[in-house]
C-alpha positions as CSV (number, residue, x, y, z in Angstrom):
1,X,-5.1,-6.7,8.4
2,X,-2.8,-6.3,5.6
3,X,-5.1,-6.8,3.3
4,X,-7.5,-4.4,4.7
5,X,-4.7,-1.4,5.2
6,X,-3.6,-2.0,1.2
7,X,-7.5,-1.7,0.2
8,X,-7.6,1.9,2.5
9,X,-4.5,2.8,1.1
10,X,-5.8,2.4,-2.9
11,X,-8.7,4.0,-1.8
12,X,-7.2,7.0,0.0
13,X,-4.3,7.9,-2.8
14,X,-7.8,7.4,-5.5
15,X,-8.8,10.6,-3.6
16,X,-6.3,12.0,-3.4
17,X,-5.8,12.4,-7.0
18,X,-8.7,13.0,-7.6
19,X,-9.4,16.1,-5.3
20,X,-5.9,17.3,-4.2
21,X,-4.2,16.9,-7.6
22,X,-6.9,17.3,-10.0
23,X,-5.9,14.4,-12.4
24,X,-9.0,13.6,-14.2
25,X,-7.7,10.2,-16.3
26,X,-8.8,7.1,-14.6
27,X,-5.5,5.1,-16.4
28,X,-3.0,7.2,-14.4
29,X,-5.4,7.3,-11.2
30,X,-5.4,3.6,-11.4
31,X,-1.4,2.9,-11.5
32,X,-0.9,5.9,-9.1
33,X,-2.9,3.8,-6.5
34,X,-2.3,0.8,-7.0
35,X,1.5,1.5,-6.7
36,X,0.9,3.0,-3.7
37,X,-1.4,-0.3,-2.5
38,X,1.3,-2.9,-3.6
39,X,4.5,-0.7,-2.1
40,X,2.4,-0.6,1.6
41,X,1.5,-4.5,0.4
42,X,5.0,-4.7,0.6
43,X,6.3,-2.7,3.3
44,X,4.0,-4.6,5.5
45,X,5.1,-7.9,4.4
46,X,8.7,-7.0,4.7
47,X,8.3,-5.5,8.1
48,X,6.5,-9.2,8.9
49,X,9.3,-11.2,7.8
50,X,12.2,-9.9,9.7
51,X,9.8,-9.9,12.7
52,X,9.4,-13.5,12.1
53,X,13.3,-14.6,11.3
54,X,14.4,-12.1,14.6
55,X,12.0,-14.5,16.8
56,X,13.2,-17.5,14.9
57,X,17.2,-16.7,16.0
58,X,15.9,-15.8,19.5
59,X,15.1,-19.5,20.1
């Protein structure tokens, strides 16, 4: 799953900036996405590990 949301979200930002902001270089497309993929990458996997270290106290 969080593969599949960080592939969306390159995906969806691509568009964006390519339609809502107008920026026609690929290069700055590219890092603008992919930023934005790796930082929900890593949100998700953050989120994940406190989830899993809360249940791990719990027991």
């Amino acid at each position: 799953m969080q593969e599949i949301l960080t592939a969306v979200t390159y995906l969806v930002v691509w568009l964006i900036c390519e339609r809502v902001f107008e920026i026609e270089s690929g290069l700055t497309k590219l890092i603008i996405s992919l930023g934005a993929a790796v930082g929900v990458y890593l949100l998700i996997a953050i989120k994940e590990y406190r989830e899993k270290k809360a249940k791990g106290t719990d027991d």
